[in-house]
C-alpha positions as CSV (number, residue, x, y, z in Angstrom):
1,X,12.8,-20.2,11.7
2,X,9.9,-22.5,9.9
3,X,10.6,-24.8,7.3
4,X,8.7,-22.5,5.1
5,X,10.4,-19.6,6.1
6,X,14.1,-22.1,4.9
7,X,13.0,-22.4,1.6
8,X,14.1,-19.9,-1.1
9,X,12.6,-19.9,-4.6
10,X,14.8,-18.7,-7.5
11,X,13.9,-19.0,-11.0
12,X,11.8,-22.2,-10.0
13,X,14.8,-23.7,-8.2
14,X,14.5,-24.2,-4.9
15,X,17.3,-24.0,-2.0
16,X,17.5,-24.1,2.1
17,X,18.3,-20.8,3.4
18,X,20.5,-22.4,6.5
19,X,22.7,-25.3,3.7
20,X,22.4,-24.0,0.9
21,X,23.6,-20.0,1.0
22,X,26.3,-18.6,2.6
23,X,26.1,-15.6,4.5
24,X,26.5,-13.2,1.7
25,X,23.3,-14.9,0.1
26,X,21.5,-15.2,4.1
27,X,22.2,-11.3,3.5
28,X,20.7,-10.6,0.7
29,X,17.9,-12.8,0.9
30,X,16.8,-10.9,4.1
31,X,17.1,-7.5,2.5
32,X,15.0,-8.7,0.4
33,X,12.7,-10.2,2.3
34,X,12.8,-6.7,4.5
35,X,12.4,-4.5,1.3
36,X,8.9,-6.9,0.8
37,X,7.9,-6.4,3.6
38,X,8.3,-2.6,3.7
39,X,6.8,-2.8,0.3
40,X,3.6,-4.1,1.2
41,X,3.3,-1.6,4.2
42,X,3.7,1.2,1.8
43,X,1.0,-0.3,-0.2
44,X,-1.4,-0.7,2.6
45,X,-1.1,3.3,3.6
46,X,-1.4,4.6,0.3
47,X,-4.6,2.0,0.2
48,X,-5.7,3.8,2.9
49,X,-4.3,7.3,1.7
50,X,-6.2,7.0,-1.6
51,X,-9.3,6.2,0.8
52,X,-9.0,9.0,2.4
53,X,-8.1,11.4,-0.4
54,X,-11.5,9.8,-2.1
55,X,-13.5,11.0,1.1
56,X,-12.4,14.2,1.1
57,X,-12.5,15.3,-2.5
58,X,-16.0,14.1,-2.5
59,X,-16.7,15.9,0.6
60,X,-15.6,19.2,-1.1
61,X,-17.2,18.3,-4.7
62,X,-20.4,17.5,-2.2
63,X,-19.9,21.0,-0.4
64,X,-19.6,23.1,-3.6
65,X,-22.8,21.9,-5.1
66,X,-24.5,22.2,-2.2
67,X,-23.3,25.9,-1.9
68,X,-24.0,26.4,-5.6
69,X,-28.2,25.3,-4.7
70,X,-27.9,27.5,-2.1
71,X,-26.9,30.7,-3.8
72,X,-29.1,29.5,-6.9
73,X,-32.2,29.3,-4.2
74,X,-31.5,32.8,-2.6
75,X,-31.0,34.8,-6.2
76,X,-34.2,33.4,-6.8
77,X,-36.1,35.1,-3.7
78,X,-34.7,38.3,-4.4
């Protein structure tokens, strides 16, 4: 474990993970720490979930005015 990784900020106080928490607090700090991490994965797919929702909603808009010059250029030569 890194120094860093020791510290544990609460409410601007700082405390050692190993001295100053017992293990109920070890615990809780790495559910915490988990449910962060988990967090910020969730956050990257729907990032790319919006992405991809963005792509293919202007693909369709994209498809339906194309289709709409289409029909538009057609009813003309008739």
């Amino acid at each position: 474990m890194t120094e860093e990784k020791n510290v544990v900020s609460i409410n601007g106080e700082e405390y050692n993970f190993l001295e100053d928490f017992d293990d109920k607090q070890r615990y809780i700090v790495e559910q915490c720490r988990d449910l962060q991490a988990k967090r910020q994965q969730a956050q990257f797919q729907v990032d790319q979930l919006t992405g991809a929702l963005d792509f293919f909603t202007k693909a369709l808009i994209e498809s339906v005015s194309d289709g709409s010059k289409e029909e538009t250029a057609v009813g003309a030569m008739n």
